[in-house]
PyMOL CGO cylinders between C-alpha atoms (Angstrom):
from pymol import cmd
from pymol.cgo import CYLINDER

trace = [
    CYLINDER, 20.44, -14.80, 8.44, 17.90, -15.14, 5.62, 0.3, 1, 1, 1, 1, 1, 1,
    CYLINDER, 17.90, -15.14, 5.62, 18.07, -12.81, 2.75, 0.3, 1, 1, 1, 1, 1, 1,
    CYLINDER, 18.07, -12.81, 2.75, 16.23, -9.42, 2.72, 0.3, 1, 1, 1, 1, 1, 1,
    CYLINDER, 16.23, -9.42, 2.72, 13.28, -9.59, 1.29, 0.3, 1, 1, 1, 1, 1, 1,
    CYLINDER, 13.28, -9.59, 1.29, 11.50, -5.89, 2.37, 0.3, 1, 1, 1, 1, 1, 1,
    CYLINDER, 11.50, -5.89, 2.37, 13.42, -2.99, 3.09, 0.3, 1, 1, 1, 1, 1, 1,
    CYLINDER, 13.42, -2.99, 3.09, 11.73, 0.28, 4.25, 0.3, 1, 1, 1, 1, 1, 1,
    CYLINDER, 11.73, 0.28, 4.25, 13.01, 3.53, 4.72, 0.3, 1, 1, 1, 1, 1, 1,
    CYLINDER, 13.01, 3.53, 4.72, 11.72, 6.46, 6.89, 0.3, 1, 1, 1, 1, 1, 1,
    CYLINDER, 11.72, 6.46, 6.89, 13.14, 9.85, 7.04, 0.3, 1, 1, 1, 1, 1, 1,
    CYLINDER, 13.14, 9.85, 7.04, 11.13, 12.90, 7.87, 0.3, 1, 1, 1, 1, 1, 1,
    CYLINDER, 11.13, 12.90, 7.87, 10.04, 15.93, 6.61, 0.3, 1, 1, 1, 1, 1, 1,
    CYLINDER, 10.04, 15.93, 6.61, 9.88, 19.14, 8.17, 0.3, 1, 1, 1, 1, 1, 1,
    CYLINDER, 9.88, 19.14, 8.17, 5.83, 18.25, 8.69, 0.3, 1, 1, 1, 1, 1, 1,
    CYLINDER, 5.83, 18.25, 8.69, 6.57, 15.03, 9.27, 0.3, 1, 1, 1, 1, 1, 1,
    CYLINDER, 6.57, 15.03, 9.27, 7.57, 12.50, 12.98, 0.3, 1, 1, 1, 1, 1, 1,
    CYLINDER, 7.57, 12.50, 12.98, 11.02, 13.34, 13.97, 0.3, 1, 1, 1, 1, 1, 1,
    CYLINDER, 11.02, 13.34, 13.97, 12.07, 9.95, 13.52, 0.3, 1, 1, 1, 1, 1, 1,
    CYLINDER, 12.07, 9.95, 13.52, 14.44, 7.92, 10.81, 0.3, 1, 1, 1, 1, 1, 1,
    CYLINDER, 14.44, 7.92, 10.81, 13.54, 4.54, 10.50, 0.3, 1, 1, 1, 1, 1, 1,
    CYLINDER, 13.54, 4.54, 10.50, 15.10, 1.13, 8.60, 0.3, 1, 1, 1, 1, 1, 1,
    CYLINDER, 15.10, 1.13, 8.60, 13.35, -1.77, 8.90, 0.3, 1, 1, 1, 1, 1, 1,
    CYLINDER, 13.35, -1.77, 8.90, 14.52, -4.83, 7.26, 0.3, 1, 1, 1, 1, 1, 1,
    CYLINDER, 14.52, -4.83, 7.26, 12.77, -7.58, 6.73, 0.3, 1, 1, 1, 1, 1, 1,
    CYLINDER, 12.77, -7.58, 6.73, 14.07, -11.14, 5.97, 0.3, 1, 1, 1, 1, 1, 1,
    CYLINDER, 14.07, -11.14, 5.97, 12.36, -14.24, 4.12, 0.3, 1, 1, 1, 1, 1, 1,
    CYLINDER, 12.36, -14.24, 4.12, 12.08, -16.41, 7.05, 0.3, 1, 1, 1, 1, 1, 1,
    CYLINDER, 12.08, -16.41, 7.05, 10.01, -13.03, 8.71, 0.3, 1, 1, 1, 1, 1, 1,
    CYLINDER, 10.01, -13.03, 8.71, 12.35, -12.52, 10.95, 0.3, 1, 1, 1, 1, 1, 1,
    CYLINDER, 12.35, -12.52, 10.95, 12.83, -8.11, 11.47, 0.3, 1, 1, 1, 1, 1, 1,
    CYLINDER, 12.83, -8.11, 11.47, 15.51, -5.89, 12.23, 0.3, 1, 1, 1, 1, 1, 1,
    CYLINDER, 15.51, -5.89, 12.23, 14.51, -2.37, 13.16, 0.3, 1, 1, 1, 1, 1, 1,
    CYLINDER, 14.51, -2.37, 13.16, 16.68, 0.69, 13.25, 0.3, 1, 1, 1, 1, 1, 1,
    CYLINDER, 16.68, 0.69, 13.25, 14.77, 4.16, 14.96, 0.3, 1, 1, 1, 1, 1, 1,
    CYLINDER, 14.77, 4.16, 14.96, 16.78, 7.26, 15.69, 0.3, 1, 1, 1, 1, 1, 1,
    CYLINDER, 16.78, 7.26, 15.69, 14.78, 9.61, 17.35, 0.3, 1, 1, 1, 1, 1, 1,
    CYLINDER, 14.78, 9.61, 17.35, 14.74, 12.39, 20.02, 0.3, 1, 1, 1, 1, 1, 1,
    CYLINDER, 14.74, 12.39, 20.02, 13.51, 12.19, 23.24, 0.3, 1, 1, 1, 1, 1, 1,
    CYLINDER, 13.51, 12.19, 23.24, 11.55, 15.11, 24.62, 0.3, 1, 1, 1, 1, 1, 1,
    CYLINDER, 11.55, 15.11, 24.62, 13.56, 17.55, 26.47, 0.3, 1, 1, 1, 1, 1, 1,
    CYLINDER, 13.56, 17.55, 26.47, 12.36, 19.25, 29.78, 0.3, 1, 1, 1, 1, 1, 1,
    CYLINDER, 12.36, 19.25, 29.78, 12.12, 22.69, 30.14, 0.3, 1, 1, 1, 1, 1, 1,
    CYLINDER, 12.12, 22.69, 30.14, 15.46, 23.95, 31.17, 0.3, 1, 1, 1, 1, 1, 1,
    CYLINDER, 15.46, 23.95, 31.17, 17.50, 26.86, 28.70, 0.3, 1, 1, 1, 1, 1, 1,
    CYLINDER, 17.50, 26.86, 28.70, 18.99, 25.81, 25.89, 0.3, 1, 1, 1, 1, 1, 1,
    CYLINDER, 18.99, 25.81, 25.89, 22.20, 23.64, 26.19, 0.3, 1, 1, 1, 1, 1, 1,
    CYLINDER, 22.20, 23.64, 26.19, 23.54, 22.52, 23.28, 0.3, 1, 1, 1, 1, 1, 1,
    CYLINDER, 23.54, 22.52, 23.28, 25.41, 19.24, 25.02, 0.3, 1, 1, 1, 1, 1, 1,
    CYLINDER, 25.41, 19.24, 25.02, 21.83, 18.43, 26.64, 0.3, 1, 1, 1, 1, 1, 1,
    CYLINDER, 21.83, 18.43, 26.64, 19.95, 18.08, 23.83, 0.3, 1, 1, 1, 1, 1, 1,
    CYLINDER, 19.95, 18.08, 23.83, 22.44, 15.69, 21.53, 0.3, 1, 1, 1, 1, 1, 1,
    CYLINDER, 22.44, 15.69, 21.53, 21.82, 13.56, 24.66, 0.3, 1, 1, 1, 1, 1, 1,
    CYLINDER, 21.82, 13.56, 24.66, 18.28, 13.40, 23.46, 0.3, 1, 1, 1, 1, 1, 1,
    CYLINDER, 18.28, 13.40, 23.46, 19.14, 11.54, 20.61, 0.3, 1, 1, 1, 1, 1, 1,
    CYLINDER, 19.14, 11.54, 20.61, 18.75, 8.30, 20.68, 0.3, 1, 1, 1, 1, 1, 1,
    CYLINDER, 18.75, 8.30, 20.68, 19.45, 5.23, 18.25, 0.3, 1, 1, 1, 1, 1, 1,
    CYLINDER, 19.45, 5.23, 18.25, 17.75, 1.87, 18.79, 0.3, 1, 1, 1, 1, 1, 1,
    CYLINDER, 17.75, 1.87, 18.79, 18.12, -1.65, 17.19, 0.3, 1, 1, 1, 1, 1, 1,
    CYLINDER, 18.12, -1.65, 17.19, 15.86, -4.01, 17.77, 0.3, 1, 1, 1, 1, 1, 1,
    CYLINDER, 15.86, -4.01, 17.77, 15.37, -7.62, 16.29, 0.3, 1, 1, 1, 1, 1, 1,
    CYLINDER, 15.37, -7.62, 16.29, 12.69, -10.46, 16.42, 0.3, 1, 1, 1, 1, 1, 1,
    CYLINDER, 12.69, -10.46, 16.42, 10.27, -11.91, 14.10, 0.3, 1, 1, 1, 1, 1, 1,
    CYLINDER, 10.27, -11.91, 14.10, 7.35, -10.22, 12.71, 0.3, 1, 1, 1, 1, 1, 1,
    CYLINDER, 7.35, -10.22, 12.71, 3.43, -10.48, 14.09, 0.3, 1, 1, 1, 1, 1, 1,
    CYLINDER, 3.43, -10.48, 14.09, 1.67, -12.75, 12.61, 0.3, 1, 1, 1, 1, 1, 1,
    CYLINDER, 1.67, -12.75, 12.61, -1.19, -9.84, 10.60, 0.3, 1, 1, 1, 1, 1, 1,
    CYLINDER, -1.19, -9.84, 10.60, 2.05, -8.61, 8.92, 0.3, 1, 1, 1, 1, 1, 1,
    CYLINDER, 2.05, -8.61, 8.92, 3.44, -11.74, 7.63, 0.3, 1, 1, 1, 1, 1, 1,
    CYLINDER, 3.44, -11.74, 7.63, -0.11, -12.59, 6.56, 0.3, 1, 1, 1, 1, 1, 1,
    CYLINDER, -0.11, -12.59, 6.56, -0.76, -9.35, 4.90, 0.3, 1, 1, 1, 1, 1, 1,
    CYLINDER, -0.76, -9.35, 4.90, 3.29, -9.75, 3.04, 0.3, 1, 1, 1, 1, 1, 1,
    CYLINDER, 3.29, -9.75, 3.04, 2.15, -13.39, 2.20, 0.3, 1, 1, 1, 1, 1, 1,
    CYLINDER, 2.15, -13.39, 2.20, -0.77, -12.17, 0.42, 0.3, 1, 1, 1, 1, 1, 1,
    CYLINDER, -0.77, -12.17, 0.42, 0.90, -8.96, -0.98, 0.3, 1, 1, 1, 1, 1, 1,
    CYLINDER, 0.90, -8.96, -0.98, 3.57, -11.35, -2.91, 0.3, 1, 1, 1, 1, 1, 1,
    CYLINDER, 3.57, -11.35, -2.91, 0.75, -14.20, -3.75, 0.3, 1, 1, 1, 1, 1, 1,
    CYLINDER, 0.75, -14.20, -3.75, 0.31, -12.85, -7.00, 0.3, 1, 1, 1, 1, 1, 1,
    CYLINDER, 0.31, -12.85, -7.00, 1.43, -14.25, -10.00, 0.3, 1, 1, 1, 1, 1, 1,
    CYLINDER, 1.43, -14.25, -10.00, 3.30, -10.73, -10.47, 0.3, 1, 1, 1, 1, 1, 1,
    CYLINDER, 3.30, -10.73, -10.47, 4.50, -8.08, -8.52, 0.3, 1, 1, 1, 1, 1, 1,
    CYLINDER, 4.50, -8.08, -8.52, 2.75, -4.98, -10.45, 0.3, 1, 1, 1, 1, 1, 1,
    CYLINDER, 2.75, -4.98, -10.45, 2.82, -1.94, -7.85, 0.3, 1, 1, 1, 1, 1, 1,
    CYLINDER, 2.82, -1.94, -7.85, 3.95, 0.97, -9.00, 0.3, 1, 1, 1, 1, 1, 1,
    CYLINDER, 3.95, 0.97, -9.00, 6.84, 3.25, -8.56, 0.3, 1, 1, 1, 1, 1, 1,
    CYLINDER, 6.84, 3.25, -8.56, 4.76, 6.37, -7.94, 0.3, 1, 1, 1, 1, 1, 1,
    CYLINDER, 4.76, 6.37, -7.94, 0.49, 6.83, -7.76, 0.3, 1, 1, 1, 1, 1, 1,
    CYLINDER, 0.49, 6.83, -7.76, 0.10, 8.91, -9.58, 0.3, 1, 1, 1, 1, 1, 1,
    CYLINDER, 0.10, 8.91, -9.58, 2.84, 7.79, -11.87, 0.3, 1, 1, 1, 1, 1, 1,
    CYLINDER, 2.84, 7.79, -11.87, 4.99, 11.00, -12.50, 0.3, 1, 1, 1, 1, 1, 1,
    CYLINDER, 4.99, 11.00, -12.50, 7.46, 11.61, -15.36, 0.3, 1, 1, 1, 1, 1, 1,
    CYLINDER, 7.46, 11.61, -15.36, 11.22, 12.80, -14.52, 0.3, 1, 1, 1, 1, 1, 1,
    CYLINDER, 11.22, 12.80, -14.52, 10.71, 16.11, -15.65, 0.3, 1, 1, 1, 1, 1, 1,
    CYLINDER, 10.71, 16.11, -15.65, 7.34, 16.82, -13.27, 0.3, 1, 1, 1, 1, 1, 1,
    CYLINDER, 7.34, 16.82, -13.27, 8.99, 15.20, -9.91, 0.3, 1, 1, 1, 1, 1, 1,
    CYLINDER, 8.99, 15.20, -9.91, 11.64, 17.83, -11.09, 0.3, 1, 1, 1, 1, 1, 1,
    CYLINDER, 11.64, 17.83, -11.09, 9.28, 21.05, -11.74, 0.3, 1, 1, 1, 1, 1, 1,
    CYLINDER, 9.28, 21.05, -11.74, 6.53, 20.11, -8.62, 0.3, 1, 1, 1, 1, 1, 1,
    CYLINDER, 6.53, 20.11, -8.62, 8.70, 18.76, -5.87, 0.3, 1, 1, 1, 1, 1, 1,
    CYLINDER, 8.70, 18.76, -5.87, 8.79, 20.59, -2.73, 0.3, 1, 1, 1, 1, 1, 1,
    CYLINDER, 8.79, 20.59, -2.73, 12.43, 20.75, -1.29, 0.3, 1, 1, 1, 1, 1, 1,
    CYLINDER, 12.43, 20.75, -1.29, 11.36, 19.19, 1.85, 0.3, 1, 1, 1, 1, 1, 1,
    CYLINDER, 11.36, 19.19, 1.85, 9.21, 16.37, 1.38, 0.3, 1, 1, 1, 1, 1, 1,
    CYLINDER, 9.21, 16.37, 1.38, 10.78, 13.08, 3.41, 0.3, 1, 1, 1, 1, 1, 1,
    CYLINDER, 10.78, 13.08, 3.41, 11.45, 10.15, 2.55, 0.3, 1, 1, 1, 1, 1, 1,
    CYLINDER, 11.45, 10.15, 2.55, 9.19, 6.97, 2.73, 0.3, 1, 1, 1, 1, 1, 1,
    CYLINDER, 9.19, 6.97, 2.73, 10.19, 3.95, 0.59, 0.3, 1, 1, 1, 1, 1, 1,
    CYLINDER, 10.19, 3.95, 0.59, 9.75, 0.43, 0.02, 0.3, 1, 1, 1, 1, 1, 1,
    CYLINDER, 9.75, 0.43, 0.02, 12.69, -1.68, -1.67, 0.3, 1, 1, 1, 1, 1, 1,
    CYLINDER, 12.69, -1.68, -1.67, 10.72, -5.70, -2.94, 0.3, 1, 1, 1, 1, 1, 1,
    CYLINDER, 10.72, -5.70, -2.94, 13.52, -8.22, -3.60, 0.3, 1, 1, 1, 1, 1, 1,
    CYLINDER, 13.52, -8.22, -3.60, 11.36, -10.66, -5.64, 0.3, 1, 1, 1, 1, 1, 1,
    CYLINDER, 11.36, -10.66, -5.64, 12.53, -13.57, -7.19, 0.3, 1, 1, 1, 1, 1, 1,
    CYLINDER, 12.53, -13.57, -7.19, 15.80, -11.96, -7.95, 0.3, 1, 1, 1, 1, 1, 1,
    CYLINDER, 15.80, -11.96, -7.95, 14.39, -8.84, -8.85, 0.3, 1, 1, 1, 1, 1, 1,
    CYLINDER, 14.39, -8.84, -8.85, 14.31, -5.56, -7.32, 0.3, 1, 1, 1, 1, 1, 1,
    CYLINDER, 14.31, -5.56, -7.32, 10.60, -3.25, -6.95, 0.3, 1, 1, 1, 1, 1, 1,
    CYLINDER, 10.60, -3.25, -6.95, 11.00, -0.06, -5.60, 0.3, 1, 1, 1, 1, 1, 1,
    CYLINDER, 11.00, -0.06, -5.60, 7.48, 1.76, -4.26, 0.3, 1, 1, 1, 1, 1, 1,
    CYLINDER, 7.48, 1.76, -4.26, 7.97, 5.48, -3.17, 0.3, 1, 1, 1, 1, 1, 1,
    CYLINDER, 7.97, 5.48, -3.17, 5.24, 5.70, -0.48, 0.3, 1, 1, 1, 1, 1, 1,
    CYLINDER, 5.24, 5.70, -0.48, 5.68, 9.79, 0.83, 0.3, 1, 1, 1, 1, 1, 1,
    CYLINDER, 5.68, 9.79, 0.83, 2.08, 11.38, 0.40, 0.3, 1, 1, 1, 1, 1, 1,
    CYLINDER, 2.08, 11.38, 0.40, 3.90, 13.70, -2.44, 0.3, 1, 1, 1, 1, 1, 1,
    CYLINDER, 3.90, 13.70, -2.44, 4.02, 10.29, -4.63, 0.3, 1, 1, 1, 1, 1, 1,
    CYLINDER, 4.02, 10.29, -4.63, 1.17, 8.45, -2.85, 0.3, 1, 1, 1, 1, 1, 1,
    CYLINDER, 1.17, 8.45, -2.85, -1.85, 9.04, -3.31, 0.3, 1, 1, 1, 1, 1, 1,
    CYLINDER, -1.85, 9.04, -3.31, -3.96, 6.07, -2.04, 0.3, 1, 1, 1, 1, 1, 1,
    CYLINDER, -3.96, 6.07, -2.04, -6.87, 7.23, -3.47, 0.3, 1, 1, 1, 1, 1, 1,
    CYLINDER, -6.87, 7.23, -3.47, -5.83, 5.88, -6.73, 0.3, 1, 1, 1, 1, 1, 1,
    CYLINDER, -5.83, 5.88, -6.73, -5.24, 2.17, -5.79, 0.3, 1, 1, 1, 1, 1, 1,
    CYLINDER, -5.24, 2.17, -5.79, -7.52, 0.29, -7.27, 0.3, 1, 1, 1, 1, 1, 1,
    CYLINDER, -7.52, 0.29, -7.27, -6.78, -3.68, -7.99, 0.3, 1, 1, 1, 1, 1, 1,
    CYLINDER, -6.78, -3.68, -7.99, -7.11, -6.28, -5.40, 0.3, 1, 1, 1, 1, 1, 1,
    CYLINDER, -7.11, -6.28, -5.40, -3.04, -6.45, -5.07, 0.3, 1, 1, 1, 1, 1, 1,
    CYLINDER, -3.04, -6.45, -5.07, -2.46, -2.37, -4.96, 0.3, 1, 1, 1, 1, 1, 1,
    CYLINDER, -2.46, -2.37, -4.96, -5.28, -2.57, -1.91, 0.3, 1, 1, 1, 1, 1, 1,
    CYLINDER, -5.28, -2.57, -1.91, -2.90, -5.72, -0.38, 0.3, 1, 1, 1, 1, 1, 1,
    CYLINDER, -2.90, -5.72, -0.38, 0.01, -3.53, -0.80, 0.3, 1, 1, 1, 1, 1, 1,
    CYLINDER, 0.01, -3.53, -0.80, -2.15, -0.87, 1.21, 0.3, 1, 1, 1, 1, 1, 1,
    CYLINDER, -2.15, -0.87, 1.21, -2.60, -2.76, 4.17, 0.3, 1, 1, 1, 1, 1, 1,
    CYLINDER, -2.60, -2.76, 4.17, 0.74, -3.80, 4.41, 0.3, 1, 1, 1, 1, 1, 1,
    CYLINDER, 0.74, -3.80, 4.41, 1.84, -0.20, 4.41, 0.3, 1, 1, 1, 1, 1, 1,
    CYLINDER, 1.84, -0.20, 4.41, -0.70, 0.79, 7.02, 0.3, 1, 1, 1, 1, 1, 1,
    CYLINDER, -0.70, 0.79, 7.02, 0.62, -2.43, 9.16, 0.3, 1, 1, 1, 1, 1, 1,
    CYLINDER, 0.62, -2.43, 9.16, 4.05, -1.35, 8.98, 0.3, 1, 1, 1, 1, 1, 1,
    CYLINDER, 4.05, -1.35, 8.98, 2.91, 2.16, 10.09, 0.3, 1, 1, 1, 1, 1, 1,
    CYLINDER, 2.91, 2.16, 10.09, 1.21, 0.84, 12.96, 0.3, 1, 1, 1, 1, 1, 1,
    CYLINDER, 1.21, 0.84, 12.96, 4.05, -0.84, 13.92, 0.3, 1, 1, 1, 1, 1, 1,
    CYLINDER, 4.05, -0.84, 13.92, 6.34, 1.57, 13.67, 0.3, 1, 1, 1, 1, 1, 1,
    CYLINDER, 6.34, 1.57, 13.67, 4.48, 3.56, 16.24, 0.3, 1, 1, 1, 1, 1, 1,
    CYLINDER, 4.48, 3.56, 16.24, 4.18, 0.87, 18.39, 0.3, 1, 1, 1, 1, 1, 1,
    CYLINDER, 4.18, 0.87, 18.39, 7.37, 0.24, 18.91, 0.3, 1, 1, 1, 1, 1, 1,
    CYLINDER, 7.37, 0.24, 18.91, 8.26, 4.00, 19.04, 0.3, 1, 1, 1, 1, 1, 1,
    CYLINDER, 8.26, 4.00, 19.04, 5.52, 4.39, 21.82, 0.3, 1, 1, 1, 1, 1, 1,
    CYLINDER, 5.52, 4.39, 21.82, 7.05, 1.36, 23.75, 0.3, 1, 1, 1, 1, 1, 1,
    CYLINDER, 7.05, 1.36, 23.75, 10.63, 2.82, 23.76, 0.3, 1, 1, 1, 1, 1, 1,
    CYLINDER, 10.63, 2.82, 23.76, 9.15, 6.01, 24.85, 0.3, 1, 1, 1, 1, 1, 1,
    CYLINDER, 9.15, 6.01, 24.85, 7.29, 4.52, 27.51, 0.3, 1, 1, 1, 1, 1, 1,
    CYLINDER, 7.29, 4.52, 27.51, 10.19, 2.51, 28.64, 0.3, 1, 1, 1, 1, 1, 1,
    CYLINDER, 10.19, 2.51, 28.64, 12.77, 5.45, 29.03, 0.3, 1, 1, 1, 1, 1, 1,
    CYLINDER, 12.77, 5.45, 29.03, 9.77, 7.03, 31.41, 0.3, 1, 1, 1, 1, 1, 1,
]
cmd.load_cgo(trace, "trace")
């Protein structure tokens, strides 16, 4: 297999999907997708057997759609890659004092040209509102394409255990 090129990381917060999710994503485009989620139980009293069979782990592997390979082709098309850790960019000390104890986990991990760019995307870190330049906004779109994604193929494991 090719080597990694994206790696994303999903783990929730108390607010957030009750799903973990590792998505790897390889220079040739080619995906593998990790989800560990719960299935929705039924009503019957709690059994504490029944609902660890709820949990469920899936692996799935193919090659990415086309709109996310485009939007990763223009993502790395510029000369550098110059997104950010954090928007807003936050000292040690202040992701120290202001960080609630439960916030998730959402992040991004670039291996560029033997490089490695890490982007922490959890709303606590990222705030969209301050991308501004034409590769930030790429980097945007990619995110929201790998969000929509993920849900699809959540929805379509769902569907297919009904």
């Amino acid at each position: 297999m090719e080597n990694i090129l994206i790696e994303y990381n999903y783990f929730p917060s108390l607010a957030g999907k009750l799903r973990t999710v590792d998505i790897y994503i390889y220079e040739n485009f080619d995906f593998k997708f990790e989800i560990f989620y719960h299935k929705k139980p039924d009503n019957r009293p709690f059994d504490e057997q029944y609902y660890r069979s709820l949990r469920t782990l899936k692996k799935l592997e193919d090659k990415l759609p086309m709109a996310i390979q485009n939007n990763i082709k223009r993502l790395l098309s510029f000369e550098r890659f110059e997104i950010k850790r954090t928007y807003p960019e936050l000292t040690e000390e202040e992701k120290q004092q202001y960080e609630p104890s439960d916030i998730g986990n959402e992040f991004y991990t670039f291996y560029i040209s033997g490089k490695k760019y890490s982007v922490n995307a959890n709303p606590w870190y990222f705030n969209k509102e301050l991308l501004k330049t034409e590769q930030e906004l790429s980097f945007l779109d990619f995110h929201l394409s790998i969000l929509d994604f993920i849900d699809e193929k959540h929805n379509s494991l769902i569907s297919e255990e009904n």
